[in-house]
C-alpha positions as CSV (number, residue, x, y, z in Angstrom):
1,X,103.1,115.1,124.4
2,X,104.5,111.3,124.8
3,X,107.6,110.8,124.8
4,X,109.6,109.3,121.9
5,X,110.4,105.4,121.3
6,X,114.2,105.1,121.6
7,X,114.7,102.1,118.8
8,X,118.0,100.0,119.4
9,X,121.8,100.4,117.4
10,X,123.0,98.7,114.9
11,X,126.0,96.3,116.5
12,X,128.6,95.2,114.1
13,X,128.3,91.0,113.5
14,X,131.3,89.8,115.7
15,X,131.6,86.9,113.0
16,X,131.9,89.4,110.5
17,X,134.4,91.4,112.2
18,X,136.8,88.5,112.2
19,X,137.0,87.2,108.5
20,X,135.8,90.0,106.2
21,X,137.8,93.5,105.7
22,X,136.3,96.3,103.7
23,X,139.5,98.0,101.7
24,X,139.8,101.2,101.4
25,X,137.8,101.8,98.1
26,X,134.5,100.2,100.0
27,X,135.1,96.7,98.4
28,X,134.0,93.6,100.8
29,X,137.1,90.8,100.6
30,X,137.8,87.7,102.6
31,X,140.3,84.9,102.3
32,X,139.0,81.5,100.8
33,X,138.3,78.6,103.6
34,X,140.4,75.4,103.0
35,X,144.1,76.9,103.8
36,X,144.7,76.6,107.3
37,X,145.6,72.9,108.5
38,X,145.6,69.9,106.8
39,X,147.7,71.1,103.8
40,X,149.7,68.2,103.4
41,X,146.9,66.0,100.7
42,X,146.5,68.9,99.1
43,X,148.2,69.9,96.1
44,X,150.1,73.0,94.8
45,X,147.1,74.3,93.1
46,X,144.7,74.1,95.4
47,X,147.4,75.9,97.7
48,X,147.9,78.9,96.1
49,X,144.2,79.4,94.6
50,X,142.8,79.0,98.6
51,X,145.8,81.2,100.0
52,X,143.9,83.9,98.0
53,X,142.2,87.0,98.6
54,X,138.9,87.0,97.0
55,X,136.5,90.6,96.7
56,X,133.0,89.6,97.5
57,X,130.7,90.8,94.6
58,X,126.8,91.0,94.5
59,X,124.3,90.5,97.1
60,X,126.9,89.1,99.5
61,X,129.0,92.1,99.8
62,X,125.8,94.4,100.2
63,X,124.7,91.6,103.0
64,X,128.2,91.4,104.8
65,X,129.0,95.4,104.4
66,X,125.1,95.9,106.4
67,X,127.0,93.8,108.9
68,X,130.0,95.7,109.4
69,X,128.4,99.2,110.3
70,X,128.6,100.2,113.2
């Protein structure tokens, strides 16, 4: 009897890791890019919309959740 194929683990995307966070309901959110240096041209608006949490809907979230099992 041969012996079985062992097939490789999943690793969690190290990329992934660092800007996306699954909350505690199973929802995928990130912060929006565009808020970290160079804030003095922008404006108040763009500010506080890019400051932002935003939940990752759709095809994304499945994508990016695929990359955060481990």
């Amino acid at each position: 009897m041969p012996a079985k194929a062992k097939t490789g683990k999943q690793r969690t995307h190290g990329g992934a890791k660092k800007r996306v966070r699954l909350t505690g309901t199973g929802k995928v959110s990130m912060q929006k890019a565009g808020c970290r240096h160079r804030l003095h041209p922008k404006n108040d608006r763009q500010l506080n919309l890019g400051g932002r949490l935003l939940v990752v809907e759709g095809k994304a979230a499945k994508t990016l959740k695929t990359m955060l099992s481990n």
